[in-house]
C-alpha positions in Angstrom: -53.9 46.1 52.8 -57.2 46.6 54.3 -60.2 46.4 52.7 -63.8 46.1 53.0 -65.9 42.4 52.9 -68.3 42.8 49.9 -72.0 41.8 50.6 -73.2 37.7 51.3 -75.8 36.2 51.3 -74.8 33.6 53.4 -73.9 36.4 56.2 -76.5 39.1 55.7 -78.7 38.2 58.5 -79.0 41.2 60.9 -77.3 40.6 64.7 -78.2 41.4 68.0 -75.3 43.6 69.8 -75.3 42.5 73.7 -74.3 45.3 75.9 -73.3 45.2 79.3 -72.4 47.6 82.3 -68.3 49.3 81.7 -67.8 48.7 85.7 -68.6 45.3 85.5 -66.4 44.3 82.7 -64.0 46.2 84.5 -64.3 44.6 87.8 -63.6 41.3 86.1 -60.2 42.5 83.7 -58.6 44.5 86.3 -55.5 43.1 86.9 -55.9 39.7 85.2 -54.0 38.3 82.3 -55.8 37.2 78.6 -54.2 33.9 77.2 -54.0 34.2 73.7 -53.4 30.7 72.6 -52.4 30.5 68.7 -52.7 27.1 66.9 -49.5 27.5 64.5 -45.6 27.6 65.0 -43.9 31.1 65.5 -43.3 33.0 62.2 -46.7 31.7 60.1 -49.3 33.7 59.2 -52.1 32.8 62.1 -49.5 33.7 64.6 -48.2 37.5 62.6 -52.4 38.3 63.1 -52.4 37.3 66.6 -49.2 39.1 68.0 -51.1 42.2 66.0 -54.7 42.3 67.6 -52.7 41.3 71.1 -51.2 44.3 70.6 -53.7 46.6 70.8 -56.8 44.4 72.2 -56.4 45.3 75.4 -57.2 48.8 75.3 -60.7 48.0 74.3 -60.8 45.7 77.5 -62.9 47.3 80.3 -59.9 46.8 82.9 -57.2 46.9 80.6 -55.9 43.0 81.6 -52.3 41.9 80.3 -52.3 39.6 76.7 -50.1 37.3 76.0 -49.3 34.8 73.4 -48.7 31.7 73.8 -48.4 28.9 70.3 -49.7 25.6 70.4 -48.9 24.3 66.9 -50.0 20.2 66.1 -52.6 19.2 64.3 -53.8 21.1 62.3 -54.5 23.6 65.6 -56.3 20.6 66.8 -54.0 20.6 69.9 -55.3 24.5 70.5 -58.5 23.4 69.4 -58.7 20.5 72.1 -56.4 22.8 75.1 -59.5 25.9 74.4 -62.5 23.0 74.6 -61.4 20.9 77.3 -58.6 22.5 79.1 -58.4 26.1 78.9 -60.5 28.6 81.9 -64.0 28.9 80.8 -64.0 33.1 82.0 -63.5 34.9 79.1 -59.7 34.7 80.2 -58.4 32.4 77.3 -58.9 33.2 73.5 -57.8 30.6 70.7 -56.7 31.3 67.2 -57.7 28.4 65.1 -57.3 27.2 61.8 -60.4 27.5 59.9 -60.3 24.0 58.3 -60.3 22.2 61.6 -64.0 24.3 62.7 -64.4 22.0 59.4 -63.1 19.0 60.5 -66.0 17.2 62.7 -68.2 17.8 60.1 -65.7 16.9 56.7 -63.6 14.2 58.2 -64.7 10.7 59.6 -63.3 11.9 63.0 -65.7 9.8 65.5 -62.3 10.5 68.0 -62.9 14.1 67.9 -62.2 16.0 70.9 -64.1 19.2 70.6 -67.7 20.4 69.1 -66.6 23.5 66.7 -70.7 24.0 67.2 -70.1 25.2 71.0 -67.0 27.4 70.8 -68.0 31.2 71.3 -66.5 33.3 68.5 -65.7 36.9 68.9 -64.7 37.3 65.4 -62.3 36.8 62.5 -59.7 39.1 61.3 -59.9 38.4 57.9 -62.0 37.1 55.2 -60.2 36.1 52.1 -58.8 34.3 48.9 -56.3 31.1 49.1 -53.9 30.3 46.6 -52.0 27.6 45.3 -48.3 28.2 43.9 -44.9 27.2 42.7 -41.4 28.7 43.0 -39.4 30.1 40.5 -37.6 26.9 39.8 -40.5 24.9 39.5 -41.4 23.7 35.8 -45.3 24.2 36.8 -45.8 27.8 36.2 -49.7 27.9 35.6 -52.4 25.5 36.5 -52.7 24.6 32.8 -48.9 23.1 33.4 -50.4 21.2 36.3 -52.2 19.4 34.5 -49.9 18.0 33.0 -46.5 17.9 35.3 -46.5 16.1 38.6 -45.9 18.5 40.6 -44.6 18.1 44.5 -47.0 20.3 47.1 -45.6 20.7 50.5 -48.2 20.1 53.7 -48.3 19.8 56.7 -50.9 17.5 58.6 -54.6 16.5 59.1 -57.4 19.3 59.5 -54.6 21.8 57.3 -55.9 23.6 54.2 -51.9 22.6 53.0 -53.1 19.2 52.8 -57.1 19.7 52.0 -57.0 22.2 49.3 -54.5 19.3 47.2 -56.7 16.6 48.0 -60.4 17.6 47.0 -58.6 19.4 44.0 -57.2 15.9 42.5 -60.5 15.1 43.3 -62.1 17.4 41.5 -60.1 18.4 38.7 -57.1 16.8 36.3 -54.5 18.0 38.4 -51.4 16.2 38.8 -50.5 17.6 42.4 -48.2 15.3 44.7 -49.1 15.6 48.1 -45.5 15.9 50.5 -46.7 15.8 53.9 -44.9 16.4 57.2 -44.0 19.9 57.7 -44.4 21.4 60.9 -45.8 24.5 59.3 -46.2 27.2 56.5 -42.8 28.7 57.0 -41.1 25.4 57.0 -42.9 24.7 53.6 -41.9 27.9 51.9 -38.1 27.1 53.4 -38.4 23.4 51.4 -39.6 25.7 48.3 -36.8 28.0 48.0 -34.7 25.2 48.7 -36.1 23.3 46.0 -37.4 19.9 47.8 -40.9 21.0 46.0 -42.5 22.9 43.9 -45.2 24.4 45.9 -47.8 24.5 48.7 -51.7 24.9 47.8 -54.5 26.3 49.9 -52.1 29.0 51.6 -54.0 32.5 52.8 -53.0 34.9 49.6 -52.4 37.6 52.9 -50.0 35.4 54.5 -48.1 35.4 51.0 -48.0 39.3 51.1 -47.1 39.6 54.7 -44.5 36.8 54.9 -42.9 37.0 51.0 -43.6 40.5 49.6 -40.4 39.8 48.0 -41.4 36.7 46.4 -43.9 39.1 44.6 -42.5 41.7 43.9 -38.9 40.3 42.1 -41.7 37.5 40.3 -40.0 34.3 42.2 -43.9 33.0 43.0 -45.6 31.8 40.4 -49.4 31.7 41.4 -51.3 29.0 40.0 -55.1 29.4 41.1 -57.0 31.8 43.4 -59.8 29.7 45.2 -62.6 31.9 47.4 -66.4 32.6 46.6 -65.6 35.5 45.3 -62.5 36.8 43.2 -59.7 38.7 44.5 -59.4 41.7 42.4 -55.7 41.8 42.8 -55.0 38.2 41.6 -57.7 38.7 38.5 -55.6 41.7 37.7 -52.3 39.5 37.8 -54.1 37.0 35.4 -54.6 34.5 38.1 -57.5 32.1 37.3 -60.2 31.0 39.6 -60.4 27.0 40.8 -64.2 27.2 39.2 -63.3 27.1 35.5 -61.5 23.4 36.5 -64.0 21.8 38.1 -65.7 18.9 36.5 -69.6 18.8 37.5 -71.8 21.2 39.9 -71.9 18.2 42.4 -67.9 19.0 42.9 -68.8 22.7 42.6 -71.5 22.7 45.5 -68.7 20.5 48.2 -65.7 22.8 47.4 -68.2 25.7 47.8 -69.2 23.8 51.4 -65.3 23.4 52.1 -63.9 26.8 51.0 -66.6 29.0 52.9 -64.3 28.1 55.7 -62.5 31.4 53.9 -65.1 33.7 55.2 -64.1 33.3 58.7 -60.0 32.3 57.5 -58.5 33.9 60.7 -61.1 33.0 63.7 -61.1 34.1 67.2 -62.6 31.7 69.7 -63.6 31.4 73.6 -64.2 27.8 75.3 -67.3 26.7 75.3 -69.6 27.9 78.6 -67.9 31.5 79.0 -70.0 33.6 80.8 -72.0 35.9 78.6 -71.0 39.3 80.0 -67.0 38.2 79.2 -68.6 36.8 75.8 -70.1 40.3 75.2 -67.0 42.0 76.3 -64.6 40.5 73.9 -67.0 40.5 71.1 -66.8 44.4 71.5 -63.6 44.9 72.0 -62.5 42.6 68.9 -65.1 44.9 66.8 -63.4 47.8 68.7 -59.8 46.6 67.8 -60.9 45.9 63.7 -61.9 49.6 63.4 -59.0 51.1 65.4 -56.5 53.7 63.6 -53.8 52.5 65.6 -54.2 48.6 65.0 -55.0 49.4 61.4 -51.8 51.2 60.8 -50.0 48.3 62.7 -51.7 45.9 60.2 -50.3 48.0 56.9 -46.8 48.3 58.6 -47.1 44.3 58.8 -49.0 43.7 55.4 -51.9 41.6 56.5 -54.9 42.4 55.1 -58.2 42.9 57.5 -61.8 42.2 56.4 -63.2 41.4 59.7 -66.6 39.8 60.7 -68.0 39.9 64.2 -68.4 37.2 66.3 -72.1 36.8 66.0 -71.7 37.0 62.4 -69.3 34.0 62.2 -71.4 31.6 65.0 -73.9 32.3 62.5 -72.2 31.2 59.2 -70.8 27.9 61.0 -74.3 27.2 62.2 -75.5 27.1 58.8 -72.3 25.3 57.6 -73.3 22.6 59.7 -76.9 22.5 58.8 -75.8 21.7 55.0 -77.9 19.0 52.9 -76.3 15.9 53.5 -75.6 14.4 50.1 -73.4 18.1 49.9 -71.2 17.2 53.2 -71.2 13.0 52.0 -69.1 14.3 49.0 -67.0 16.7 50.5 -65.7 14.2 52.9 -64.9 11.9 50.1 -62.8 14.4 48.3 -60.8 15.3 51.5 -60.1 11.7 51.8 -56.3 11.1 50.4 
């Protein structure tokens, strides 16, 4: 489904579009190859959006360069996160596709160790902007949040800097629930394997487009039972299905103004990002052609066939919103750590 980002606030501010001369760009692509490095395993829902825009990037490329895909799953895509900082050709020929949660990470976890500065990466823009859920399988006892309040129930995850793992922690911070964290998967299809399977009930903070690309079926023959919709704004399709939002459980507006601080990593949930230093005619290059791609017929009819939903910023748009994520008051970022902690 694709649909259209409502108005915020917190990403109104108008941006400066860069140009640069078509020959030039050219000059540079002709004949070179794009690295498209993807922080998750094959099969999840980071890498069904990045074999998509791959597809079709490159004809907004001055030069038309080759893309391909490479995955770099471990930590969280801290291992993609660290190979695009450190590692990776600073010319505008490597992109990553991160997890939003570890763009978080510096700032949420006591990480002193941490390898990269989420701060420098260039973005060129995210494919999607949405609404996480968490949920049970059809064998599961827990069929609403209410009954997870009251049932231990067994949440599948995979590691550190993961919203698998995040999303269950700050909400038995922040709320009654009875979640048990079960940590160790290598990634989101390996947890929705363990569910059908029945090692556990459920998985939490998992992209509500992901669910729709990867299990339509779980949907549409009612094995999913979806417990909570958490974004800043509702999803009408899940307030239609009587799905509750996280705010109605939390306890005080302290809690309220960290899981805000944690889940505006939503509004840039499928980010695009160049090493640090790139120069800025490659920078302005990509940017375009990632706006280009968003508003392309063909892509868009790719993205339908492959039901992922795209509400896409631009680049400029999301340096801008992690700027100001990082500049938030302190006693707001002390207590969002502190929920995140297990």
């Amino acid at each position: 489904m694709v649909r259209t980002l409502p108005p915020t606030a917190a990403i109104a501010a108008a941006v400066l579009c860069v140009s640069m001369p078509a020959g030039s760009a050219a000059d540079f692509y002709a004949g070179k190859t794009i690295e498209m490095v993807v922080g998750s395993d094959v099969g999840g829902g980071y890498d069904v959006y990045a074999r998509a825009i791959a597809r079709h990037l490159s004809r907004h490329i001055p030069g038309n360069p080759m893309i391909i895909v490479k995955n770099l799953p471990g930590a969280g895509s801290g291992r993609a996160a660290t190979y695009a900082y450190s590692v990776a050709a600073k010319d505008g020929t490597v992109v990553a596709a991160l997890f939003p949660g570890i763009i978080l990470s510096p700032l949420l976890e006591d990480r002193p160790d941490a390898s990269f500065d989420p701060t420098k990466f260039i973005y060129i823009g995210t494919a999607d902007s949405g609404t996480r859920v968490c949920a049970t399988f059809q064998g599961s006892q827990t069929k609403s949040f209410n009954d997870a309040l009251v049932l231990t129930t067994r949440m599948g995850a995979t590691t550190f800097g993961a919203s698998t793992r995040d999303y269950v922690l700050f909400m038995k911070k922040t709320t009654d629930v009875k979640f048990e964290l079960v940590m160790g998967y290598r990634g989101s299809a390996d947890i929705l394997l363990a569910m059908e399977r029945g090692e556990i009930d459920g998985l939490c903070g998992y992209e509500w487009s992901s669910v729709r690309s990867n299990r339509p079926d779980w949907i549409r023959d009612g094995k999913l039972n979806v417990l909570v919709q958490v974004s800043l704004e509702f999803d009408p399709e899940l307030s239609g299905m009587g799905v509750p939002p996280l705010w109605a459980y939390l306890k005080n507006e302290e809690d309220r103004k960290a899981v805000e601080l944690i889940v505006s990593q939503q509004m840039f949930q499928r980010p695009f990002v160049l090493p640090p230093d790139v120069p800025a005619e490659q920078v302005a290059t990509l940017r375009a052609a990632f706006d280009a791609t968003m508003t392309d017929k063909q892509f868009l009819d790719d993205a339908e066939k492959a039901r992922i939903d795209i509400v896409p910023l631009s680049g400029a748009k999301v340096q801008e919103l992690i700027e100001a994520i990082y500049a938030a008051p302190r006693n707001v970022i002390d207590r969002a750590r502190e929920i995140l902690k297990p």
